[in-house]
C-alpha beads as a LAMMPS data file, in Angstrom:
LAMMPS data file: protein, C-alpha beads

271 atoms
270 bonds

1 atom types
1 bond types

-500.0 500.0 xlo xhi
-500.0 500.0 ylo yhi
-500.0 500.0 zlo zhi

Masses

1 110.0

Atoms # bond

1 1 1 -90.899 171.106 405.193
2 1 1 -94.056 171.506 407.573
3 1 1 -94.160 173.590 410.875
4 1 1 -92.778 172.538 413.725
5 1 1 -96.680 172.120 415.640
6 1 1 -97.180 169.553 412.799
7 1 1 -93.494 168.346 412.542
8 1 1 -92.439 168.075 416.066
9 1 1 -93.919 164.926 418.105
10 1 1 -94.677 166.464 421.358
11 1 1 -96.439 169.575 419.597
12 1 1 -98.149 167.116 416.982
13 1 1 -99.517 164.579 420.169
14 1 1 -100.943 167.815 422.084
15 1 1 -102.571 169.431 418.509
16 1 1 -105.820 167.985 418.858
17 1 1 -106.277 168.099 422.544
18 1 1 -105.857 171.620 422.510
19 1 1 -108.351 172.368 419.879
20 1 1 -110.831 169.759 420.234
21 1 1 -113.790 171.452 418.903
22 1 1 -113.793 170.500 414.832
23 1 1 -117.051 171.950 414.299
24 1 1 -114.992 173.788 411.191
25 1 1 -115.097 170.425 409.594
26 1 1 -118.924 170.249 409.359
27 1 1 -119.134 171.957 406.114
28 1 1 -116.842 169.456 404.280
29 1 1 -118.542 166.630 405.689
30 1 1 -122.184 168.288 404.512
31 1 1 -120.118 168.872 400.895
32 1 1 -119.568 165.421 400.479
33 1 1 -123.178 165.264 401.433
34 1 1 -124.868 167.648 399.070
35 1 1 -122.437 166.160 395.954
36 1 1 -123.047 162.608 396.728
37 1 1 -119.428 162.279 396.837
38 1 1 -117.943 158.835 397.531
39 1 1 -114.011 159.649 397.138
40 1 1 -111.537 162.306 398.341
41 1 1 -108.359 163.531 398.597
42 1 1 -107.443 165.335 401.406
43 1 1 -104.693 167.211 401.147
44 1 1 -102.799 168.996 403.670
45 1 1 -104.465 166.236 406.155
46 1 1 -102.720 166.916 409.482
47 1 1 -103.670 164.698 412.380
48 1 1 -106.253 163.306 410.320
49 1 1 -109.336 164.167 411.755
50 1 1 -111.341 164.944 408.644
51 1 1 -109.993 161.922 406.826
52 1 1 -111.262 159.454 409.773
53 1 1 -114.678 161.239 409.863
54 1 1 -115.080 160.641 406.436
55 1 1 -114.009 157.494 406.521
56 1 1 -116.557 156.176 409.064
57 1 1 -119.384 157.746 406.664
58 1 1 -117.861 154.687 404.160
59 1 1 -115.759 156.915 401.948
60 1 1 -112.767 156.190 400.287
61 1 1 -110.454 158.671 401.150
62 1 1 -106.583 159.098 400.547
63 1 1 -104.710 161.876 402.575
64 1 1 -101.587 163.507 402.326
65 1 1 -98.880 165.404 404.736
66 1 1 -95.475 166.653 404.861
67 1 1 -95.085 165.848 408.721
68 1 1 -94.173 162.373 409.737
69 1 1 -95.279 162.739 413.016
70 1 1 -98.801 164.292 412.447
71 1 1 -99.416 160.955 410.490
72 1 1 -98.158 159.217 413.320
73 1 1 -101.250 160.771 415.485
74 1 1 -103.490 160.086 412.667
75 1 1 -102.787 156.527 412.074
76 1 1 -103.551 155.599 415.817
77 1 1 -107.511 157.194 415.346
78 1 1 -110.432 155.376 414.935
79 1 1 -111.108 154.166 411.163
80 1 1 -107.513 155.125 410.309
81 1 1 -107.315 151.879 408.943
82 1 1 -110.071 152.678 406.294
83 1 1 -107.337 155.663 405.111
84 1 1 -105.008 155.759 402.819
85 1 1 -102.337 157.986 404.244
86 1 1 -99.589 159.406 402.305
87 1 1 -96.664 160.785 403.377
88 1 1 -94.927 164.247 400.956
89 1 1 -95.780 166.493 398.795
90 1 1 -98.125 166.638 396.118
91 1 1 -95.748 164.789 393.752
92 1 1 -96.072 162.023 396.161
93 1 1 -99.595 161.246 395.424
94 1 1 -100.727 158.048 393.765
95 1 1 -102.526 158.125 390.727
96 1 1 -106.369 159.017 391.148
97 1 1 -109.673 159.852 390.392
98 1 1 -111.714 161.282 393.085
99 1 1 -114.620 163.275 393.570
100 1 1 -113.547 165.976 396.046
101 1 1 -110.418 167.123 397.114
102 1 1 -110.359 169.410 400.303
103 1 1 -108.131 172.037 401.838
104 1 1 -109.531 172.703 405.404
105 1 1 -108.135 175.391 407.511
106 1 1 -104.624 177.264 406.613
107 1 1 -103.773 174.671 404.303
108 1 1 -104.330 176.469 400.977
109 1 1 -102.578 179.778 402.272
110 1 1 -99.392 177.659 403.063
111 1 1 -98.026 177.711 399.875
112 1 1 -96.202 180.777 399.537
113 1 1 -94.972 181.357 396.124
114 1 1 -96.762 180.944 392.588
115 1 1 -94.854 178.112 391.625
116 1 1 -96.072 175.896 394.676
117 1 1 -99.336 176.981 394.247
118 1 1 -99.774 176.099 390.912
119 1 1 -98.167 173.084 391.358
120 1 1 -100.534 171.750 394.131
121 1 1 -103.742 173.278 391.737
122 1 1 -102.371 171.140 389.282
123 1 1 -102.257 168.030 391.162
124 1 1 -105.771 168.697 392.268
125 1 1 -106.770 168.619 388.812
126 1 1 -104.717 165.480 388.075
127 1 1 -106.365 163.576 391.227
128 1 1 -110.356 164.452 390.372
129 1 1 -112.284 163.162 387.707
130 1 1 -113.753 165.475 385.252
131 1 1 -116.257 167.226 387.107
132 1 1 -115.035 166.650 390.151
133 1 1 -115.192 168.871 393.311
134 1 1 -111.874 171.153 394.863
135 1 1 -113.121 172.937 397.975
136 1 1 -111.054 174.954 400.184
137 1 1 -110.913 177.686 402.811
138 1 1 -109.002 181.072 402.729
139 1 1 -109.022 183.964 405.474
140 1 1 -110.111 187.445 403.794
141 1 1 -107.514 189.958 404.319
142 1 1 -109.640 192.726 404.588
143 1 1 -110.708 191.169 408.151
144 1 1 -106.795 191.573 409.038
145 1 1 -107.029 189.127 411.458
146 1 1 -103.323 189.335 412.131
147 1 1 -104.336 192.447 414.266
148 1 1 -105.047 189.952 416.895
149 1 1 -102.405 187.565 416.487
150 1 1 -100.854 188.871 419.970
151 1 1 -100.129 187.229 423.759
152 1 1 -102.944 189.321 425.418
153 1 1 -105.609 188.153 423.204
154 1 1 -104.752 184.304 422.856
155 1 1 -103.081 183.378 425.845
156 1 1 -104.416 180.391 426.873
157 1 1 -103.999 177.719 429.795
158 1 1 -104.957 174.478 429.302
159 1 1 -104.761 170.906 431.420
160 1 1 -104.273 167.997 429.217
161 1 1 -104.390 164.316 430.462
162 1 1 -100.754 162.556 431.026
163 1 1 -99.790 166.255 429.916
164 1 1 -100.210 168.657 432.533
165 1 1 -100.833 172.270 432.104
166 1 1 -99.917 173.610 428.782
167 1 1 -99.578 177.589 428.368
168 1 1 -99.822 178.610 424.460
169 1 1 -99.762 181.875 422.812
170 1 1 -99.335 183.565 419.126
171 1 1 -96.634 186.276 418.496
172 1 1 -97.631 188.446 415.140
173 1 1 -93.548 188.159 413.268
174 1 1 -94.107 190.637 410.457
175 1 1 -96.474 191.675 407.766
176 1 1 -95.549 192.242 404.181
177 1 1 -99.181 191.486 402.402
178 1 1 -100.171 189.046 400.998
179 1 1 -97.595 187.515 403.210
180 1 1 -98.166 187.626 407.222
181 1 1 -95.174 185.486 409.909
182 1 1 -96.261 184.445 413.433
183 1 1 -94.749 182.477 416.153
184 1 1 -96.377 179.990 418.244
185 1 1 -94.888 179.455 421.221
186 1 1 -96.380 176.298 423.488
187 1 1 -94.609 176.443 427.325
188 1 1 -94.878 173.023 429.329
189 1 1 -95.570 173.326 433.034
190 1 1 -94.606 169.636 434.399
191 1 1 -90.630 169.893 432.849
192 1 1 -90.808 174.393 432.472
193 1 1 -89.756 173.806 428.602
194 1 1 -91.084 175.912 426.005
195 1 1 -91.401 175.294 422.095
196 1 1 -92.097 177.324 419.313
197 1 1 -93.344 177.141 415.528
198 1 1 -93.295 179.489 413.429
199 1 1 -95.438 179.735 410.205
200 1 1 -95.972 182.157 407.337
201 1 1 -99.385 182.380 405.667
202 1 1 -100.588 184.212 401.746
203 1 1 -103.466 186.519 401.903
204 1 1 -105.256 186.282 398.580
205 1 1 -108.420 188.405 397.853
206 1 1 -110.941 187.127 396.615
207 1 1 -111.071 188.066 392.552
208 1 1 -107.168 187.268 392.715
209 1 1 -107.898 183.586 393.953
210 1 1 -110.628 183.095 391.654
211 1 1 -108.728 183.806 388.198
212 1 1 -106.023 181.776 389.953
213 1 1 -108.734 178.611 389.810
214 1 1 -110.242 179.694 386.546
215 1 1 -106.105 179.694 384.698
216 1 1 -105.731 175.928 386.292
217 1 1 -108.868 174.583 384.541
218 1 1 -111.585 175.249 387.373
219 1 1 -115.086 177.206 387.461
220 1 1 -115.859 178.453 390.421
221 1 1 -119.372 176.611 391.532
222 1 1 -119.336 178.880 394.652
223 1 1 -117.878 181.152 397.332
224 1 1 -119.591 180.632 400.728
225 1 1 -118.897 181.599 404.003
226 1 1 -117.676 180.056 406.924
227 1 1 -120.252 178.716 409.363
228 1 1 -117.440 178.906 412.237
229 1 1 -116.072 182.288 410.988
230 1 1 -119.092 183.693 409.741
231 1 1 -117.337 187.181 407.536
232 1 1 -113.697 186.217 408.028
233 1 1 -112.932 183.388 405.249
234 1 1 -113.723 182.898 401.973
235 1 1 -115.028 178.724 401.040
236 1 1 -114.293 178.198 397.340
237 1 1 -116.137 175.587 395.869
238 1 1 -114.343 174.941 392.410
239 1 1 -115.284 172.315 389.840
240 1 1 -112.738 170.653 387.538
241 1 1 -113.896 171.347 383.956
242 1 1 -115.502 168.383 382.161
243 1 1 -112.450 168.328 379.723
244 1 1 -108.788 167.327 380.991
245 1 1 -106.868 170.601 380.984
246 1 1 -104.093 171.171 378.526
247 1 1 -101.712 170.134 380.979
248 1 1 -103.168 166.454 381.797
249 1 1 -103.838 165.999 378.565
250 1 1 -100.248 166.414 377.142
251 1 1 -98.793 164.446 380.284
252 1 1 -97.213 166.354 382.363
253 1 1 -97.403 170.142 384.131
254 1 1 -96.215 173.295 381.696
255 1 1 -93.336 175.600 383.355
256 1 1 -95.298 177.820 385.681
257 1 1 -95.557 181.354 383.836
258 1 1 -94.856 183.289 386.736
259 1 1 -92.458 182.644 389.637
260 1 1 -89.533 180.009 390.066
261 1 1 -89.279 176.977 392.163
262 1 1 -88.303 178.056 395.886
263 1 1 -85.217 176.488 397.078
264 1 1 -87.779 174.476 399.961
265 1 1 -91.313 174.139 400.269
266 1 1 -93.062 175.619 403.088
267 1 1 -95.850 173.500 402.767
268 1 1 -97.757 172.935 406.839
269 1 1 -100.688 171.209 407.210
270 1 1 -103.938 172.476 409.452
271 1 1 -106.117 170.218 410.709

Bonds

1 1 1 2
2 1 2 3
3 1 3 4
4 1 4 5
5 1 5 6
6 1 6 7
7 1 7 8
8 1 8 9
9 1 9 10
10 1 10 11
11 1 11 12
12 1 12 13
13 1 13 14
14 1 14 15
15 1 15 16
16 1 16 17
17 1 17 18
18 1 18 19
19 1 19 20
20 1 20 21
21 1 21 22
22 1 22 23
23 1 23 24
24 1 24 25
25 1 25 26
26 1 26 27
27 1 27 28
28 1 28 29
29 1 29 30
30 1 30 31
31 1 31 32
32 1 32 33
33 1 33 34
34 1 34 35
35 1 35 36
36 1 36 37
37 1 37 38
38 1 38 39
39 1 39 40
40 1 40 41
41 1 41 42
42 1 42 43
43 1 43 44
44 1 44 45
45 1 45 46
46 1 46 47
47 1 47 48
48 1 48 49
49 1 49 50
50 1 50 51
51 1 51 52
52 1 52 53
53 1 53 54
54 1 54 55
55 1 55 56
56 1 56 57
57 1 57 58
58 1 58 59
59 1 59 60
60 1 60 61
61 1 61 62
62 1 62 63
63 1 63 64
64 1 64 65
65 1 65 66
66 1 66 67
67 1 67 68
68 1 68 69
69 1 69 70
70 1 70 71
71 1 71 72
72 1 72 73
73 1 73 74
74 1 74 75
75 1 75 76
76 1 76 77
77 1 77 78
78 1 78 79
79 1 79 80
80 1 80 81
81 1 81 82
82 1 82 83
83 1 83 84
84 1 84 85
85 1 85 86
86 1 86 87
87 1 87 88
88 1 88 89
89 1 89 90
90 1 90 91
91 1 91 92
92 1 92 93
93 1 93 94
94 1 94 95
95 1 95 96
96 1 96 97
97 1 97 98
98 1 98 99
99 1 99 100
100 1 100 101
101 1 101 102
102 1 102 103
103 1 103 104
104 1 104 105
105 1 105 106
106 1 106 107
107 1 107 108
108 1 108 109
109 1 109 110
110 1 110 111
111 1 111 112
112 1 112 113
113 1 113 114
114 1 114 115
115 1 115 116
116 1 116 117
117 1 117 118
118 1 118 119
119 1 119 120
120 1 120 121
121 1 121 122
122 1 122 123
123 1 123 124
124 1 124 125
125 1 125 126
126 1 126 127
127 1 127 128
128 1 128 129
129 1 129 130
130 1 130 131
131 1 131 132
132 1 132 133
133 1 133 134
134 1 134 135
135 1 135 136
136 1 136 137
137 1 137 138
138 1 138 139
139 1 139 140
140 1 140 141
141 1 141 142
142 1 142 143
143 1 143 144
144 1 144 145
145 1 145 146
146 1 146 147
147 1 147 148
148 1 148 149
149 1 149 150
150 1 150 151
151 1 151 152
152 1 152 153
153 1 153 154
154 1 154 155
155 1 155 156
156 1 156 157
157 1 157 158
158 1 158 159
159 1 159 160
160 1 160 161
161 1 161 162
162 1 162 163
163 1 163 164
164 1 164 165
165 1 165 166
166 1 166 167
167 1 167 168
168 1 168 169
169 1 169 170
170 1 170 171
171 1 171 172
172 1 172 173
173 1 173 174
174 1 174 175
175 1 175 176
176 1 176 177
177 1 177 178
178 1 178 179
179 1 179 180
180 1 180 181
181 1 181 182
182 1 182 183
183 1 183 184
184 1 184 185
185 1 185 186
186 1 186 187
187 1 187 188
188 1 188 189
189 1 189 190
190 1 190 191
191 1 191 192
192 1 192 193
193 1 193 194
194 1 194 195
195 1 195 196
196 1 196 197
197 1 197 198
198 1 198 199
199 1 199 200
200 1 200 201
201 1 201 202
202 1 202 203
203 1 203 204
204 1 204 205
205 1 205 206
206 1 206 207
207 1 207 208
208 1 208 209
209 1 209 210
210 1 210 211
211 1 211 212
212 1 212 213
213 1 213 214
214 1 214 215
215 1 215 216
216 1 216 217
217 1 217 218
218 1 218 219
219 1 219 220
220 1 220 221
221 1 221 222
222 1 222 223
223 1 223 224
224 1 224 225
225 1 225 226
226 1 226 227
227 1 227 228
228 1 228 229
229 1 229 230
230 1 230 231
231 1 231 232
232 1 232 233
233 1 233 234
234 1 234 235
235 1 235 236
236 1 236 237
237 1 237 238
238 1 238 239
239 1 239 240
240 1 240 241
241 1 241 242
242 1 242 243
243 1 243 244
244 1 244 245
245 1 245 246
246 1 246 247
247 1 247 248
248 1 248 249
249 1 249 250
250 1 250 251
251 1 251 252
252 1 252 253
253 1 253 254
254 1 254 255
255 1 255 256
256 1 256 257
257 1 257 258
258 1 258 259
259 1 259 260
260 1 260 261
261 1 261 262
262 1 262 263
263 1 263 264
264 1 264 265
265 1 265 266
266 1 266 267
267 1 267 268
268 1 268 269
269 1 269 270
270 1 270 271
């Protein structure tokens, strides 16, 4: 089930407008750039910004979403029509064989217990070709950005065209590491109604993520920084090993060896 920002349509129609600097997005772009890459699965895709971008540079791309009505908003963008959007989970996906498969922003911190992680590393591996490319972001907890997850430091008025003036704000919930709840809360002047999401992101250091890649059949190329957040996130670059892991190549995904399904997924996309 994704977040209400990404879930809701009024929240979803107003998530781009509000944050309408995607300069975070360079550095997949340059990726697919610097790896000659000419397919990719973006998962976690949101309102589809990086999935048009790419697909004006003539790649094939394929993304995927919990949230209906994010999709909505992505389908109506330029060079949507290029994209193959998907609604679901990861079990949704289509057969494939890409080059790259991307997790900008929060995405890869939204899955909250072992289980859904490994299940969404696995279908990464599944959808690239041997050799292929799995790049994703992750905030390092030792910047505890939580700390200013508060009203007084991102309170923030905005005007938005046929919207009016929007007031949003973030509300820190609770902090039980790796696990850290906040509250969005979005207040709209013209009709004086408020909404709220809230969302729960996993910290994972950085030696603790990386044997998490290396158990699911990836090397890790990489780990750059963040030319947006220069010191605060961690960019993985992992590469899928030449040979299909154990798991493709019996057909299907081995019981996770740690943690049990969760009764719902908590899965919220990002961009």
């Amino acid at each position: 089930m994704a977040d209400a920002v990404f879930e809701d349509k009024r929240l979803a129609e107003i998530y781009d407008p509000l944050d309408p600097d995607r300069g975070d997005l360079d550095l997949y772009i340059n990726l697919t750039e610097e790896f000659h890459c000419r397919s990719v699965l973006d998962i976690g895709c949101g309102t589809g910004t990086l999935a048009c971008l790419l697909a004006e540079r003539g790649i094939d791309v394929t993304a995927l979403d919990p949230a209906a009505a994010s999709l909505d908003v992505a389908r109506d963008k330029a060079y949507a029509d290029r994209v193959e959007w998907v609604l679901g989970g990861v079990a949704s996906l289509p057969p494939l064989k890409v080059d790259l498969v991307t997790m900008t922003g929060n995405v890869a911190q939204v899955f909250l217990t072992d289980y859904e992680w490994s299940s969404t590393l696995k279908a990464a591996a599944a959808a690239l070709r041997p050799g292929g490319l799995l790049v994703f972001e992750t905030r390092d907890p030792a910047r505890r950005d939580w700390e200013e997850w508060n009203r007084g430091q991102t309170f923030k008025r905005t005007v938005l065209p046929n919207v009016g003036e929007v007031e949003t704000w973030v509300d820190l919930a609770h902090v039980n590491l790796p696990f850290v709840s906040f509250r969005w809360t979005f207040v709209f002047m013209s009709d004086r109604t408020a909404s709220t999401s809230d969302s729960t992101l996993r910290f994972w250091e950085r030696a603790e993520m990386t044997n998490s890649l290396v158990r699911h059949g990836f090397t890790v190329d990489d780990i750059r920084d963040a030319p947006d957040r220069p010191g605060r996130e961690f960019v993985f670059v992992a590469r899928r090993v030449n040979e299909d892991p154990v798991f493709l190549r019996r057909g299907s995904y081995p019981e996770p060896a740690y943690g049990a399904p969760p009764e719902k997924s908590m899965q919220s996309s990002a961009n």
